[in-house]
N, C-alpha and C positions, 0 to 999 in steps of 0.2 A: 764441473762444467760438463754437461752432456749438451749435444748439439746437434739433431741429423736432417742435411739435406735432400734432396734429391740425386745427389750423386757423390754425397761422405757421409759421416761419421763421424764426431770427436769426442770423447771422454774423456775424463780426469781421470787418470789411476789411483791419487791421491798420494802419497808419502810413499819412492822410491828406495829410499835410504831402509834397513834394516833387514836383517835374516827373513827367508821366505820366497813367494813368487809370485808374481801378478804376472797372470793370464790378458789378451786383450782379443782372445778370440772372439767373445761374445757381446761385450763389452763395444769393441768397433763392427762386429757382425763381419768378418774377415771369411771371404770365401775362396781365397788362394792360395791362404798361409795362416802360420801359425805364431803369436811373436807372445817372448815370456824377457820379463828383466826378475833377472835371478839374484839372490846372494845365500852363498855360502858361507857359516862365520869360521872364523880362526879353526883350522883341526876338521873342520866337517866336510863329508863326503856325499854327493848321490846314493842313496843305501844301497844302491841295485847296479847288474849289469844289466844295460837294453840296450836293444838293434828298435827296427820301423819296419815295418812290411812297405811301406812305398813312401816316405817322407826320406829325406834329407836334412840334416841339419844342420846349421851353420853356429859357430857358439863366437862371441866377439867380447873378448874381455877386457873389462871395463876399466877395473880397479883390483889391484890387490895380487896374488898368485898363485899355481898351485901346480897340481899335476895334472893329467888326463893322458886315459887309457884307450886305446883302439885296436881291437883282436890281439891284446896281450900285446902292444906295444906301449910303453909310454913316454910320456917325456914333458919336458917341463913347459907351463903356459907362464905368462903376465900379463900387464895392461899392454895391449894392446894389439897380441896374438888373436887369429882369428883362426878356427878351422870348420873345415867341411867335412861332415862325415856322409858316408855312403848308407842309405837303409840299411842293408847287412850291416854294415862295422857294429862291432860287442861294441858298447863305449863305455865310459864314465867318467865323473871329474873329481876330484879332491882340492879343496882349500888349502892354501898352505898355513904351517903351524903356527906363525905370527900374524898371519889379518886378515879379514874376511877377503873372502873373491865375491864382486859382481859382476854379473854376464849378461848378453842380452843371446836368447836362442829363439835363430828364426827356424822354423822348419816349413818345406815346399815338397810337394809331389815330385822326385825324382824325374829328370829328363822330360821336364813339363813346359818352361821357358823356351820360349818361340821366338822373343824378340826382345829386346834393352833401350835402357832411355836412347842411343841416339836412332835407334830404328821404329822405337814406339814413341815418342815426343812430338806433338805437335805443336807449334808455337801458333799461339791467338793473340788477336787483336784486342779483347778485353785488357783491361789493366787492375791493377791494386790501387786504391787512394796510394800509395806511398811512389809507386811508378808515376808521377806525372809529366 
């Protein structure tokens, strides 16, 4: 399903499920963030340490468990833990030994949010067929 309006974007990423990453940067043309659904299988880790020069991330995990690390701290994640890291922070995540971990990581321009849904929501008058 790819779909664009005048004012969205929709795409299929197609099958969620499985080791690897789907990207939807380009894919929804996303000009304020950056959003990845991850999985890690059983045992595996990001190979690397990274920081951001000006993003943020946030990691929200899905399924599964593991560890992650921030400037040589770590500590244990699962479903349902979310964290936010600082551009500096060293990071990285490791799967735990028995099942994969999936994560969704959003990442944003650091001290860029200006406002939130109840300060940026406008409610309209239009409706959805299902609102009648």
């Amino acid at each position: 399903m790819n779909r664009i309006g005048t004012h969205y974007t929709a795409s299929s990423a197609g099958e969620l499920k499985g080791p690897g990453r789907v990207v939807f940067h380009e894919a929804l043309t996303l000009t304020g963030s950056e959003i990845s659904i991850n999985e890690l299988p059983a045992g595996a880790t990001i190979p690397f340490v990274h920081r951001h020069k000006r993003n943020e991330e946030v990691y929200i995990i899905l399924e599964g468990h593991g560890r992650f690390h921030v400037d040589g701290d770590e500590f244990e994640v699962g479903e349902g833990t979310v964290v936010r890291v600082d551009p500096a922070g060293a990071r990285c995540l490791k799967a735990g030994d028995q099942d994969a971990m999936r994560y969704i990581c959003v990442q944003t321009e650091a001290k860029s949010l200006v406002q939130f849904t109840e300060n940026d929501g406008v409610a309209l008058e239009s409706k959805p067929t299902w609102l009648t």
